[in-house]
C-alpha positions in Angstrom: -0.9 -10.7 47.4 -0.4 -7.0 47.8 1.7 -5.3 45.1 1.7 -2.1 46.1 4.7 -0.5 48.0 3.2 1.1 51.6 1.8 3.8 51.4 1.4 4.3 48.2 -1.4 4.6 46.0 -2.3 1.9 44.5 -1.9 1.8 40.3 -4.6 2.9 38.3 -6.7 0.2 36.8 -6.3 -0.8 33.1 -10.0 -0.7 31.5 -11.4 -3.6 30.4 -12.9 -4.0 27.2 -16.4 -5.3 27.1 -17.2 -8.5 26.2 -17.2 -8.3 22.0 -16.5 -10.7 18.9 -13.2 -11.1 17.8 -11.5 -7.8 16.6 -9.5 -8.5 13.4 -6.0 -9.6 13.6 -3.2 -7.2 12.7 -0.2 -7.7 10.2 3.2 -8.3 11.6 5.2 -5.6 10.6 8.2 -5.8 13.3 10.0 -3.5 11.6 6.9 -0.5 11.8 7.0 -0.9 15.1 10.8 -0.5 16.3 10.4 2.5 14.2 7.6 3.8 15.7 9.2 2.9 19.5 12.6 5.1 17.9 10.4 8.0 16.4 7.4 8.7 19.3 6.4 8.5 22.3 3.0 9.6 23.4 1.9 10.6 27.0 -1.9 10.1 25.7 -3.8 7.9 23.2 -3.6 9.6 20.1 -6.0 9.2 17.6 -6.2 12.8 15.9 -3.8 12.3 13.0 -6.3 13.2 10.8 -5.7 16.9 12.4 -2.3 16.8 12.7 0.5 14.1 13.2 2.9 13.6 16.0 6.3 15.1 15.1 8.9 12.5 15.1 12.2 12.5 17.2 14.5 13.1 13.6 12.2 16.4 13.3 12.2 17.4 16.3 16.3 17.5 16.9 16.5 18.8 13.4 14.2 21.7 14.4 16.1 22.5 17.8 19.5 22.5 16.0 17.7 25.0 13.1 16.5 26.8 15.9 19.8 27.3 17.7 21.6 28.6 14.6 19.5 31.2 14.4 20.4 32.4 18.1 23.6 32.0 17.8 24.1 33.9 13.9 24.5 30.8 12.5 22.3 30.3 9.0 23.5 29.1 6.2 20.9 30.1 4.0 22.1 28.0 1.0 22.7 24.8 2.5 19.3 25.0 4.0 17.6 25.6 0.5 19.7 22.4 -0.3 17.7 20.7 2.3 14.2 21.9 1.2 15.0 21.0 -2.3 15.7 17.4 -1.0 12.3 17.9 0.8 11.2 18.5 -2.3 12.3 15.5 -4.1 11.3 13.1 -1.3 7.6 14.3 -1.8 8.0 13.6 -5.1 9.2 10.2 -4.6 6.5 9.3 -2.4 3.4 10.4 -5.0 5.6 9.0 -7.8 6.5 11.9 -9.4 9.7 14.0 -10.5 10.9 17.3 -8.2 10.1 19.6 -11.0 6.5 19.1 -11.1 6.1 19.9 -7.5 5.6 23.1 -6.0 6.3 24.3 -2.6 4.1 26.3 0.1 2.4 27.2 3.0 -1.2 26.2 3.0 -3.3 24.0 0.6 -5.9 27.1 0.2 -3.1 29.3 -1.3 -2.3 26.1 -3.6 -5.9 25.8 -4.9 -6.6 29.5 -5.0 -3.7 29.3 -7.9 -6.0 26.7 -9.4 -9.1 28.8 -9.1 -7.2 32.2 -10.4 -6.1 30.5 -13.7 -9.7 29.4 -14.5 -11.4 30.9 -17.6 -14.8 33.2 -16.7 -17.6 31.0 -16.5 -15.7 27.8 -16.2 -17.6 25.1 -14.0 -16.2 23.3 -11.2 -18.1 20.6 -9.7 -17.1 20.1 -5.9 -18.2 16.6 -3.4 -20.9 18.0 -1.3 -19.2 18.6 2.2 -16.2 18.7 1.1 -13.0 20.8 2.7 -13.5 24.5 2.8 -9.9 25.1 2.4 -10.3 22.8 -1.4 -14.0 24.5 -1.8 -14.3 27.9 -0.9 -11.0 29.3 -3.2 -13.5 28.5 -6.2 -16.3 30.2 -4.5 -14.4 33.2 -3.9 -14.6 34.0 -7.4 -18.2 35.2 -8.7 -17.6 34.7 -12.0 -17.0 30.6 -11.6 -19.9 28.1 -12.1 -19.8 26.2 -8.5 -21.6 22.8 -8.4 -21.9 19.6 -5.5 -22.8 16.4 -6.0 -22.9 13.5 -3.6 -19.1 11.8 -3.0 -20.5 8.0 -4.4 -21.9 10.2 -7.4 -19.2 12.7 -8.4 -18.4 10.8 -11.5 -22.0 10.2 -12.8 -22.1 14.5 -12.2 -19.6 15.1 -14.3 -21.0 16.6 -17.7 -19.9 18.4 -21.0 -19.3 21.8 -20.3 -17.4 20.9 -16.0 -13.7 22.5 -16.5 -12.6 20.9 -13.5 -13.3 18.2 -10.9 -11.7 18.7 -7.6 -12.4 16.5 -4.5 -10.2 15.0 -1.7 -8.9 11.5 -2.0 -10.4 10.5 1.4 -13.2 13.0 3.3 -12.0 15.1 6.5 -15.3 14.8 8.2 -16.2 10.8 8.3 -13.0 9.1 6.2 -14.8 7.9 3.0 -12.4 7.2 0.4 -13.4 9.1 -3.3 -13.2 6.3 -6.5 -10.2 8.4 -8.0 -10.4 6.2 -11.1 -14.1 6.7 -11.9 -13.9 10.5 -11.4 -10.7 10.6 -13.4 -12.6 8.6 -16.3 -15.3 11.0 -16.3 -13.0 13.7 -16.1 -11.1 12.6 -19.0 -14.1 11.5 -21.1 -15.7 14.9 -20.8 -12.5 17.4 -21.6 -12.2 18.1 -17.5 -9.3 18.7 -15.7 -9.0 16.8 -11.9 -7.5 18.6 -8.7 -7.1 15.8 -5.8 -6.8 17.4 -2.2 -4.5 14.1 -1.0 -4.1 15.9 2.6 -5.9 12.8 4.7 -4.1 10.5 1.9 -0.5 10.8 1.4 1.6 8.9 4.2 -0.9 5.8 4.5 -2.8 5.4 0.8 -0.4 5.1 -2.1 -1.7 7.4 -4.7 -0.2 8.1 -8.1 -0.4 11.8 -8.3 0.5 11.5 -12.1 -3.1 10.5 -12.5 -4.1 13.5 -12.5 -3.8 17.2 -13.4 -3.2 19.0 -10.4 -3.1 17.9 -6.3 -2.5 19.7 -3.1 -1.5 18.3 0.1 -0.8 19.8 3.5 1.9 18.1 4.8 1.4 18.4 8.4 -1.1 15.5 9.2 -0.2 11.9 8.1 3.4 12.9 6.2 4.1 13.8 10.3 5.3 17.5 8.6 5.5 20.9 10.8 2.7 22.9 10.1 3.4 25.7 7.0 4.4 22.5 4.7 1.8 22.2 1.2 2.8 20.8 -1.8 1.6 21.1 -4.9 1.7 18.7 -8.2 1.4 19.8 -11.7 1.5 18.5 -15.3 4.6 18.8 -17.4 3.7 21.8 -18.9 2.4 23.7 -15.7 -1.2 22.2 -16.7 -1.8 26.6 -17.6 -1.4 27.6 -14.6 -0.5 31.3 -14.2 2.3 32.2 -11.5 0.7 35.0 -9.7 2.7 34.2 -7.0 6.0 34.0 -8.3 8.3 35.9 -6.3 12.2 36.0 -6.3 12.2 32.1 -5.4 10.5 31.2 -8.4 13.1 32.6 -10.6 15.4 30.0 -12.9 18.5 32.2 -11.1 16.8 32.8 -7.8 19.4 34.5 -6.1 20.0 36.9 -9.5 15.8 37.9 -8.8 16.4 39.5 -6.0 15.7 43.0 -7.1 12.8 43.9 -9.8 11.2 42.0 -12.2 12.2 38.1 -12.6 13.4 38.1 -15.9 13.2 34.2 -16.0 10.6 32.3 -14.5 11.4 28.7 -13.2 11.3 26.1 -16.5 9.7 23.6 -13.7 7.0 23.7 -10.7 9.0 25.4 -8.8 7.8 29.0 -10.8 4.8 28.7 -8.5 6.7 28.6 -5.4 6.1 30.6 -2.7 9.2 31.5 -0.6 9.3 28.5 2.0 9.1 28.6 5.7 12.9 27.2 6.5 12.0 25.7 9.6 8.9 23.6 8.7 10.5 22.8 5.7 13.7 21.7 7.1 11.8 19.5 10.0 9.8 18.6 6.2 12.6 16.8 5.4 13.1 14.4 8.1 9.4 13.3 8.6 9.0 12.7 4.9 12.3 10.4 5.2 10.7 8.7 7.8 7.7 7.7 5.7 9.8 6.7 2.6 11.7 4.6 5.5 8.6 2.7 6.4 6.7 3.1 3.1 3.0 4.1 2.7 2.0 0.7 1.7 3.6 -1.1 5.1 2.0 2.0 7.0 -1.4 1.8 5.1 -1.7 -1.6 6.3 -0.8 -0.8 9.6 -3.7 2.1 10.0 -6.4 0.2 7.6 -5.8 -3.0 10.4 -6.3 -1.0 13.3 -9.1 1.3 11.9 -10.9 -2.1 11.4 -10.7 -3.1 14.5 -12.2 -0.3 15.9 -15.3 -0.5 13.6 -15.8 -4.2 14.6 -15.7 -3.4 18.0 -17.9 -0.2 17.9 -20.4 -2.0 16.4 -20.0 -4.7 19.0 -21.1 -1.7 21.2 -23.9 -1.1 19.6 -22.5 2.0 17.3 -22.6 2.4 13.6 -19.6 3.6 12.3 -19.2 4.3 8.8 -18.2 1.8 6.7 -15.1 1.7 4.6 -11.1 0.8 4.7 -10.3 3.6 5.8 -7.5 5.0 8.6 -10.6 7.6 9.3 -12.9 5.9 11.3 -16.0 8.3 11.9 -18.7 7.2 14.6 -22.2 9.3 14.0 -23.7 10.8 17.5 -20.5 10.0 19.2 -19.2 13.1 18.9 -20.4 14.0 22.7 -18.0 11.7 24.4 -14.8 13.5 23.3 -14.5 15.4 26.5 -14.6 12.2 28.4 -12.2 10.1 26.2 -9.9 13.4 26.8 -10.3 12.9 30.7 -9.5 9.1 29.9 -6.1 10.2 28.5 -7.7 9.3 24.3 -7.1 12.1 22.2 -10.0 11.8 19.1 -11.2 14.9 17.6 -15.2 15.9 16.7 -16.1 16.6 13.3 -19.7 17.2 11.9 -21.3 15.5 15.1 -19.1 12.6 14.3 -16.5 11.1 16.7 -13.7 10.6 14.5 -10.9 8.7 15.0 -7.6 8.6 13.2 -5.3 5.8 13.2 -1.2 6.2 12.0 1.8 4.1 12.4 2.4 5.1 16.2 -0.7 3.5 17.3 -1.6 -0.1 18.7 -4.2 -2.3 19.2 -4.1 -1.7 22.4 -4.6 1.9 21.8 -7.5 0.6 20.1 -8.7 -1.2 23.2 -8.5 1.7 25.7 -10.4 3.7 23.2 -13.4 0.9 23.1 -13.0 0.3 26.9 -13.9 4.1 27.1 -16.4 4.1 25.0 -20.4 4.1 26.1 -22.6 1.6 24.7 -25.7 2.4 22.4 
């Protein structure tokens, strides 16, 4: 029968997935997914989240009205601190922790390089081979710190009397692996070493605990669906001895009486290693990070882990080798080449270390999934 109108062109052709096993099921989570059809809505299959999120619809008309009030002279400066300090204390909520041991800024780099500055002089620091640059290369910067890499699977064995500090992310940027945070924190702890976990490709789908340990850093703009220029930063009780070398007016206790010359009083909480924040990312900050305490990390985890797995069984159906894991990070080695033409088939995916990597968040489907197979060569 002809379904087309006369005329017209007829509708492009859905791709159909080759013949595989059965891809694992999916958990019904009805209420993910109204929120997800109220928050987004795609014009391509996106599976880059693990280079930055999709900005929801609450952000995005929070960020047009920001934006208007500054054309028309209309800031009010102290009720938008007011919403960065609730910004704040959603973060908080969401890595289990209190508002004043989190720290506000622009960039995770600038967060570690605080790290790195309030290091002793021949302190060691021992690194995951391949790690970020952005959680690496602050400690490298300084000559006089003892740099060493060991394997992610071995960090923990590495970690030795004499290692000031372990820092590693809580899942890898290039390929997805997941770190054991709770054998690298034991060794840590066994051996007088302090832990930095980079919890950028974490926070928003794996629940983490940030209490467990002494320092982490997140930029907020990939799976917490933030603006880019959001990083937080979580410290012990006692400031873990940091030193505030970038304390500026905004990390004063009185912020608005150190304005002008020294700040006689720093902040008696995180907030003394504040840098001035960005109002508009911060302010859209707010709105994403309520969206994912709305849908909770462990409903969204669940989501991303089901659909990641489906991908890997049906890449391997295909003759591929992903990496293995439970991961939302699904990394494909020697796939990296057929970016361009999932991109011409409307799939966003992103290339890292010759690896095609796809990243899987609460706005996805399995049917996202299957266009993403169905695009796919085989081996």
């Amino acid at each position: 029968m002809e379904t087309s109108l006369p005329g017209a062109p007829n509708p492009p052709e859905t791709p159909r997935l080759p013949d595989l096993p059965d891809l694992p099921g999916l958990p019904d989570l009805p209420d993910l997914r109204d929120l997800a059809r109220a928050e987004f809505a795609p014009t391509t299959v996106y599976l880059n989240t693990a280079s930055h999120g999709l900005t929801p619809a609450r952000t995005a008309g929070v960020l047009r009205e920001a934006v208007q009030e500054t054309v028309e002279g209309r800031i009010d400066m102290t009720r938008w601190f007011a919403v960065i300090e609730q910004a704040r204390a959603r973060f908080a909520r969401l890595v289990g922790l209190t508002p004043d041991r989190v720290a506000l800024g622009g960039a995770v780099s600038a967060h570690v390089s605080l790290v790195a500055g309030s290091l002793p002089p021949g302190a060691e620091v021992l690194v995951a081979d391949g790690d970020f640059s952005s959680l690496v290369n602050p400690f490298a910067m300084r000559a006089d710190l003892k740099l060493r890499t060991a394997p992610l699977q071995d960090l923990a064995d590495a970690v030795r009397p004499g290692t000031a500090l372990v820092a590693v992310s809580a899942v890898q940027s290039a390929d997805g692996r997941l770190a054991d945070l709770a054998a690298v924190t034991g060794a840590a702890r066994a051996h007088g070493a302090r832990t930095l976990v980079d919890t950028t490709q974490a926070a928003g789908w794996l629940p983490l605990d940030a209490g467990a340990f002494d320092y982490t850093v997140c930029g907020a703009y990939k799976w917490l669906l933030c603006p880019r220029g959001t990083s937080f930063l979580t410290v012990p009780g006692d400031g873990g001895e940091l030193v505030a070398s970038q304390a500026g007016w905004m990390a004063g206790e009185r912020p608005w009486d150190s304005c002008y010359g020294t700040v006689e009083e720093l902040a008696r909480s995180a907030r003394r290693f504040d840098v001035s924040p960005a109002f508009l990312p911060y302010l859209g900050a707010e709105r994403s990070l309520g969206l994912i305490e709305e849908a909770g990390p462990e409903a969204i985890g669940a989501h991303d882990r089901a659909l990641a797995a489906r991908f890997r069984a049906g890449a391997a159906g295909l003759g591929h080798r992903p990496v293995p894991g439970d991961s939302a990070i699904v990394a494909v080695p020697g796939l990296g080449g057929a970016a361009d033409a999932l991109r011409e088939a409307g799939v966003e995916v992103s290339v890292r270390e010759g690896n095609l990597r796809a990243a899987f968040h609460l706005y996805n489907t399995a049917e996202d999934v299957e266009r993403l197979l169905a695009a796919l060569p085989r081996a």
